[in-house]
KEGU-16026 format. One record per residue (C-alpha): x, y, z; residue in three letters. Coordinates in Angstrom, 2 decimals. Layout:
BEGIN
+---------+---------+---------+------+
:      xx :      yy :      zz : type :
+---------+---------+---------+------+
:       X :       Y :       Z :  ALA :
...
+---------+---------+---------+------+
end
This chain:
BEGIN
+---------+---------+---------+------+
:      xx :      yy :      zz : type :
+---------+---------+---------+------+
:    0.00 :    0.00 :    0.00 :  UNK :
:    1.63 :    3.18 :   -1.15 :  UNK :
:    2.60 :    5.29 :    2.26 :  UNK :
:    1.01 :    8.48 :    1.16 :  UNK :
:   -2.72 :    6.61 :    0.76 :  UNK :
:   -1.61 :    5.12 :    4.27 :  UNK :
:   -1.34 :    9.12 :    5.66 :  UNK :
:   -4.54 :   10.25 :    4.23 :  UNK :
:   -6.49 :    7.16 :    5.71 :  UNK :
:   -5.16 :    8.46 :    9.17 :  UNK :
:   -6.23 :   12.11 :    8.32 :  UNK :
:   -9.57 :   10.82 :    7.80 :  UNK :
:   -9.70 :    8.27 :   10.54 :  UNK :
:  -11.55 :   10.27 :   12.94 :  UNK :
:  -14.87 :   10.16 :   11.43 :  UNK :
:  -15.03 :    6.81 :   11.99 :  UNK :
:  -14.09 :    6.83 :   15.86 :  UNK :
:  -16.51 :    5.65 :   18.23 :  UNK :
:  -17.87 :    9.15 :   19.60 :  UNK :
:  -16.66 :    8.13 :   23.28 :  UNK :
:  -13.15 :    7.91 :   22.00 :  UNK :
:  -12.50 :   10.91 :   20.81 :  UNK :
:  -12.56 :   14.31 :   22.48 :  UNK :
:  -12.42 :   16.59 :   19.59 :  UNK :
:  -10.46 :   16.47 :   16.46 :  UNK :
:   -9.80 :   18.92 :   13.31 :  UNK :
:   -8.82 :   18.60 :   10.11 :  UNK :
:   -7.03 :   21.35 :    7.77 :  UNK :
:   -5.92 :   22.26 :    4.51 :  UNK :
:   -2.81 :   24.51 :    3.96 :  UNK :
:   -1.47 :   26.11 :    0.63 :  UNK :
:    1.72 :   27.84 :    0.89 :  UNK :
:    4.23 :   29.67 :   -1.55 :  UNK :
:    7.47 :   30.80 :   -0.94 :  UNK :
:   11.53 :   31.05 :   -2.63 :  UNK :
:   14.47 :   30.78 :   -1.41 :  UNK :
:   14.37 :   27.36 :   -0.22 :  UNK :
:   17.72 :   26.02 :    0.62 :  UNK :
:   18.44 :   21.86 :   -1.31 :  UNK :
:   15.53 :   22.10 :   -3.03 :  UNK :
:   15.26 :   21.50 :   -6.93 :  UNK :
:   14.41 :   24.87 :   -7.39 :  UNK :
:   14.28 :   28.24 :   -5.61 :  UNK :
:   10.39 :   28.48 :   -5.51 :  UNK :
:    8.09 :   26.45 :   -3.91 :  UNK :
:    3.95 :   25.84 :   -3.28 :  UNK :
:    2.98 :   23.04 :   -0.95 :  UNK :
:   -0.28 :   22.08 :    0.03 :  UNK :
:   -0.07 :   20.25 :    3.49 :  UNK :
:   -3.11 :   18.41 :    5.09 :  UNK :
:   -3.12 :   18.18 :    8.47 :  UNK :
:   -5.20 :   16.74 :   11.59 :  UNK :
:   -5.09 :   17.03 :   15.19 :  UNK :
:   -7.25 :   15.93 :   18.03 :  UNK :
:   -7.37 :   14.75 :   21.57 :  UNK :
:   -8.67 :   10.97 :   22.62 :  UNK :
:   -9.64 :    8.87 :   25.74 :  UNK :
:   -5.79 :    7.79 :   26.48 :  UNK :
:   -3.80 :   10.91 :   24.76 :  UNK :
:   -3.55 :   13.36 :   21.50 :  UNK :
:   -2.24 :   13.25 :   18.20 :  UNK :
:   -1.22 :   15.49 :   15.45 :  UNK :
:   -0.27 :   13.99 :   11.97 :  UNK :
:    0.16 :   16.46 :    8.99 :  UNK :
:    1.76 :   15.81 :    5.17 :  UNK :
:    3.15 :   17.77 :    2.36 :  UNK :
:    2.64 :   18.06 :   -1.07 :  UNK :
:    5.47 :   20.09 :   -2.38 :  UNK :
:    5.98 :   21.18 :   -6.45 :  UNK :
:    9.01 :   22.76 :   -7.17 :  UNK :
:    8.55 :   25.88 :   -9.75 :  UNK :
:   10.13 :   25.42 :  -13.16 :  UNK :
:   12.18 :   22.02 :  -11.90 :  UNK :
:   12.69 :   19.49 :  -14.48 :  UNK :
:    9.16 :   16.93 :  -14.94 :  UNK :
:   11.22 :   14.42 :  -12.66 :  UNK :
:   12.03 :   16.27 :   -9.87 :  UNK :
:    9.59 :   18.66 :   -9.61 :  UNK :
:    7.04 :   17.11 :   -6.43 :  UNK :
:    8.01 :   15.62 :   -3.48 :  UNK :
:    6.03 :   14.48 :   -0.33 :  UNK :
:    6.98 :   14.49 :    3.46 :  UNK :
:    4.65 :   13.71 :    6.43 :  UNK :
:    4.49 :   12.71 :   10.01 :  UNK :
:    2.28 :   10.79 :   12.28 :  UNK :
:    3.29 :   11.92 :   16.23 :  UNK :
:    0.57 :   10.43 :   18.30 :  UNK :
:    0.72 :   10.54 :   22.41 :  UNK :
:   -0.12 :    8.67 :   24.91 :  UNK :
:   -0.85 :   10.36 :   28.52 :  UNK :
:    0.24 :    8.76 :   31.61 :  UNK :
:   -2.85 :   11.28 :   33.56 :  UNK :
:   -5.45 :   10.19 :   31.30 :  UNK :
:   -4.44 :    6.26 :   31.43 :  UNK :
:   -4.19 :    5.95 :   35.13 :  UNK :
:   -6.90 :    8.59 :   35.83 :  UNK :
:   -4.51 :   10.94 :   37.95 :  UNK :
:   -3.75 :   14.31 :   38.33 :  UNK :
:    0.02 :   14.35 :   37.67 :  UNK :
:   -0.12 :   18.08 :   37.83 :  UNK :
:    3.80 :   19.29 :   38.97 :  UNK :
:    4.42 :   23.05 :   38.89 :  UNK :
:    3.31 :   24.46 :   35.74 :  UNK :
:    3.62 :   20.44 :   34.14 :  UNK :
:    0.37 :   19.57 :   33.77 :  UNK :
:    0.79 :   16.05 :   32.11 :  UNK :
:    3.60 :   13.38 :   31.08 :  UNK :
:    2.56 :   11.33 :   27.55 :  UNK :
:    5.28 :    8.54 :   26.02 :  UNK :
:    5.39 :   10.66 :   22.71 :  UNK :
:    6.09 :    8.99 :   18.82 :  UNK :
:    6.46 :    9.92 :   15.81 :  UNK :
:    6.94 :    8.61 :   12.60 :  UNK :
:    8.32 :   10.73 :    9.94 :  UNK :
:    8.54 :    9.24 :    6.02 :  UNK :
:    8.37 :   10.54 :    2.65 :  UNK :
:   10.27 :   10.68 :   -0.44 :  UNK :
:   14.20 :   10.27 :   -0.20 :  UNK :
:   15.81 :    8.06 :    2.79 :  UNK :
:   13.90 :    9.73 :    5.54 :  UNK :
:   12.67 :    7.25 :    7.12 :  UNK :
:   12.79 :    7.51 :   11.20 :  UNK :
:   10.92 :    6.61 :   14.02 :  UNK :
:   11.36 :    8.73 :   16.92 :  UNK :
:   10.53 :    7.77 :   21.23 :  UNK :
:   10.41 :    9.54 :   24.19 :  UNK :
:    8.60 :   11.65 :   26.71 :  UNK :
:    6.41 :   14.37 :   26.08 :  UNK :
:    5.19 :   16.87 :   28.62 :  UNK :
:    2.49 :   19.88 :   28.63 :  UNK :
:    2.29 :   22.82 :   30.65 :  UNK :
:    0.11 :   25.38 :   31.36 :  UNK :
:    2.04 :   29.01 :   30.78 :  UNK :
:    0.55 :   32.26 :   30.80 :  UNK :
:   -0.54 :   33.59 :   27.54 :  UNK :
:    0.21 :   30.40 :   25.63 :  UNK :
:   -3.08 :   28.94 :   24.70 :  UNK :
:   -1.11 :   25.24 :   24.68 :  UNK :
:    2.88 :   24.66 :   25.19 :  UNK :
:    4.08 :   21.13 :   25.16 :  UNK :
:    7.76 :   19.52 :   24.90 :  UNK :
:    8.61 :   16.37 :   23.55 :  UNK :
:   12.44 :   14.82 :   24.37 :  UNK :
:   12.96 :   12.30 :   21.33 :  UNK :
:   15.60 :    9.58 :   20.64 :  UNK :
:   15.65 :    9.43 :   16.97 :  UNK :
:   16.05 :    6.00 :   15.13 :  UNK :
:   16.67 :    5.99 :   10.91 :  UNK :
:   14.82 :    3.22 :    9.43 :  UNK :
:   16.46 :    3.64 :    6.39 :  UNK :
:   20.42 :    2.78 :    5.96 :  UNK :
:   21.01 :    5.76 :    3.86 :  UNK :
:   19.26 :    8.16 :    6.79 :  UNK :
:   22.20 :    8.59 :    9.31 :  UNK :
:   19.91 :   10.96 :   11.14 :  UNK :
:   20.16 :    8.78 :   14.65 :  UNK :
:   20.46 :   11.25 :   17.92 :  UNK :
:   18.06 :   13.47 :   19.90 :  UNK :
:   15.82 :   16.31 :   19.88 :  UNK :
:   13.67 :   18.60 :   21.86 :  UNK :
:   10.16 :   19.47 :   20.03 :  UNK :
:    8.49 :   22.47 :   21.62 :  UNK :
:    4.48 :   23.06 :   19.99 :  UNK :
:    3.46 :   26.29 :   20.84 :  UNK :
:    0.13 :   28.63 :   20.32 :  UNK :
:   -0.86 :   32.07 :   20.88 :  UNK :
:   -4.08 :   33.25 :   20.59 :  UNK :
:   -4.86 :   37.15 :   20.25 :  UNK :
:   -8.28 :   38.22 :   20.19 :  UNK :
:   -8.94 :   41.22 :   17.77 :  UNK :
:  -12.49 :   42.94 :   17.71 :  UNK :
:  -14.77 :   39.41 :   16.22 :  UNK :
:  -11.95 :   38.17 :   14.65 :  UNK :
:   -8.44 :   36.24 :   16.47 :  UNK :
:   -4.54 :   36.35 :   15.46 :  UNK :
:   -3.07 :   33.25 :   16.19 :  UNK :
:    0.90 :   32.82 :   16.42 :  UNK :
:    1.59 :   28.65 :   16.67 :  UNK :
:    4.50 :   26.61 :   15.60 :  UNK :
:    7.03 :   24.39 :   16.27 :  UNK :
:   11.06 :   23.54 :   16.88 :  UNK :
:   13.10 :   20.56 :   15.73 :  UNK :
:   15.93 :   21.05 :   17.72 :  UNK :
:   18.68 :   18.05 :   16.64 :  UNK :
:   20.90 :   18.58 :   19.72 :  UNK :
:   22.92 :   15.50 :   19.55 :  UNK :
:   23.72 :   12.95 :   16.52 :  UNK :
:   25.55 :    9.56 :   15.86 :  UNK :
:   27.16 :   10.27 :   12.88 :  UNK :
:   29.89 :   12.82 :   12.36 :  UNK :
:   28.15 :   12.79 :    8.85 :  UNK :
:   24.80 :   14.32 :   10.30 :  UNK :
:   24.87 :   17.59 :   12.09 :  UNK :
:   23.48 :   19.04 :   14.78 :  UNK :
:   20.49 :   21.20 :   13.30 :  UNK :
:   18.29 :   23.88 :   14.57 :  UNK :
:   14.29 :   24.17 :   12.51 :  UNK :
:   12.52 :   26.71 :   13.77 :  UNK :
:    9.05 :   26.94 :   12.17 :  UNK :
:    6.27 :   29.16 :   13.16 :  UNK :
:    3.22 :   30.60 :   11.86 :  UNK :
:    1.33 :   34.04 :   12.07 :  UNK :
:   -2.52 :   33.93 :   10.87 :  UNK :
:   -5.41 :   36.41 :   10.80 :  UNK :
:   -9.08 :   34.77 :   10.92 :  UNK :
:  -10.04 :   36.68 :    7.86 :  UNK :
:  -13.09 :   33.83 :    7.38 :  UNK :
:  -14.27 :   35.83 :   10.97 :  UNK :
:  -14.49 :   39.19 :    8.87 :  UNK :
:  -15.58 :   38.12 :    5.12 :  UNK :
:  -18.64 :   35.76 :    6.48 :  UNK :
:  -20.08 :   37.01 :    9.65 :  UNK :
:  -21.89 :   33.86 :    9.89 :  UNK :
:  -18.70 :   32.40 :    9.72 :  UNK :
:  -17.96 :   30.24 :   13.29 :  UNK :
:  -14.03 :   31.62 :   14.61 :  UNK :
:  -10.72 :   29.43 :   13.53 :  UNK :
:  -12.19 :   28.72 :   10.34 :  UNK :
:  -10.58 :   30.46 :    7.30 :  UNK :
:   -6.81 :   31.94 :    8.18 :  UNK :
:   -4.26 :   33.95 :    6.05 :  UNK :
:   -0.71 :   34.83 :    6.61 :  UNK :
:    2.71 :   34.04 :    6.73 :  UNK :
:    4.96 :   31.04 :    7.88 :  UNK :
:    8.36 :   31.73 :    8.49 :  UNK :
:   11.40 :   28.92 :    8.02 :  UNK :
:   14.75 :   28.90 :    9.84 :  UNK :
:   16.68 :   26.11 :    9.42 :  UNK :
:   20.42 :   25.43 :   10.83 :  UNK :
:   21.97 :   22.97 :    9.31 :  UNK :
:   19.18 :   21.85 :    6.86 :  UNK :
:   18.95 :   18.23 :    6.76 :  UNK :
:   21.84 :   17.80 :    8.88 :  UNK :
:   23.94 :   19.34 :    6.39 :  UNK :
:   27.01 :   21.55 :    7.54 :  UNK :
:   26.56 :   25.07 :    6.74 :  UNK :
:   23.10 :   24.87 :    4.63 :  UNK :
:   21.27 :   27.69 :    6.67 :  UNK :
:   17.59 :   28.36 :    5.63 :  UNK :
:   15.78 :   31.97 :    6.24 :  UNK :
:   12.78 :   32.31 :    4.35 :  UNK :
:    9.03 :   32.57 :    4.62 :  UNK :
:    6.20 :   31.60 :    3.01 :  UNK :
:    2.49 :   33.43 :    2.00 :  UNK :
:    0.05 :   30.85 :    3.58 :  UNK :
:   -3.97 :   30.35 :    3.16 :  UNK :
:   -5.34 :   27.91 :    5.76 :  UNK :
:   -8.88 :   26.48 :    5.79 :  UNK :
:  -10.16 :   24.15 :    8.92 :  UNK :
:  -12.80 :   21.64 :    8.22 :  UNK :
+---------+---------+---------+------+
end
């Protein structure tokens, strides 16, 4: 079964979720367009990622992928796709405790599986906590161990994920600042660098303002903004560029 068919099954897998399962879920559609995108096969880029999150009896999940054509590239490298599946399961919502510590509010074993075109292939553990911090409407950290499953991906080591949002009411409508790190902090391979993927987004419920029957978090526009140390691991590849973005929840 081709991979990509696999992803959008899990996108959709929701809807058919026994209703005491699932605490809420979303799914989204996100077209973006940017240049100067460092080891790509050409300097522009549109991508239209699909993405679904939710919460569940035992835990969370968030699984998005990427559909990415590469302006004016030659017909055989001109697409690419990339996605990840990062469910969590919650050590408070299995054993029916408060583990509340401090400003942690839960502990979750964290996964995620990450695949897509090229030897990418990894499968990532560890331990995943959220907290409750003023202003941030959610803030969790996930400690990985990263494992290649792919013997041309030398990517083994460990990261810190951050997932961040802001929310900022404005008259009817919101402004919501959300994103995420990849910090690669430590690697196997002298081959594979230490890298640094900083990846947030700034949005304006413009949906809010056009339809005024239009319920909030609906219809978004902005602009996502890419830093990337050591892109793919690779010595002195440094990525700073941003992207026009149109988002559309389900």
């Amino acid at each position: 079964m081709n991979k990509t068919w696999l992803y959008l099954a899990l996108l959709a897998s929701p809807t058919v979720v026994a209703d005491d399962l699932i605490k809420w879920w979303d799914i989204s559609a996100t077209g973006l367009y940017g240049k100067n995108y460092d080891l790509a096969t050409s300097d522009e880029q549109a991508t239209l990622t699909i993405e679904t999150a939710g919460e569940w009896k035992y835990g969370d999940w968030f699984t998005f992928q990427d559909f990415t054509y590469f302006t004016g590239a030659p017909s055989s490298t001109n697409s690419t796709n990339y996605g990840e599946i990062s469910p969590r399961f919650s050590a408070g919502k299995i054993l029916g405790q408060d583990l509340s510590i401090g400003a942690i509010t839960d502990f979750s074993l964290a996964l995620t599986l990450e695949e897509g075109d090229g030897p990418v292939d990894s499968f990532l553990y560890g331990v995943g906590m959220d907290f409750n911090l003023p202003y941030f409407t959610y803030f969790s950290l996930n400690t990985y161990r990263r494992h290649a499953l792919n013997n041309k991906n030398n990517s083994d080591g460990w990261q810190f994920t951050p997932v961040f949002r802001m929310d900022f009411p404005v008259g009817d409508s919101n402004i919501v600042f959300d994103g995420f790190i990849d910090w690669v902090f430590q690697t196997d391979d002298h081959g594979y660098e230490k890298n640094f993927h900083f990846n947030p987004q700034l949005k304006y419920d413009l949906g809010r303002v056009l339809f005024s029957n239009q319920p909030k978090n609906k219809l978004f526009v902005g602009i996502e903004y890419d830093y990337w140390q050591n892109k793919y691991g690779v010595e002195g590849i440094d990525q700073n560029t941003y992207s026009i973005i149109a988002k559309y929840h389900f």
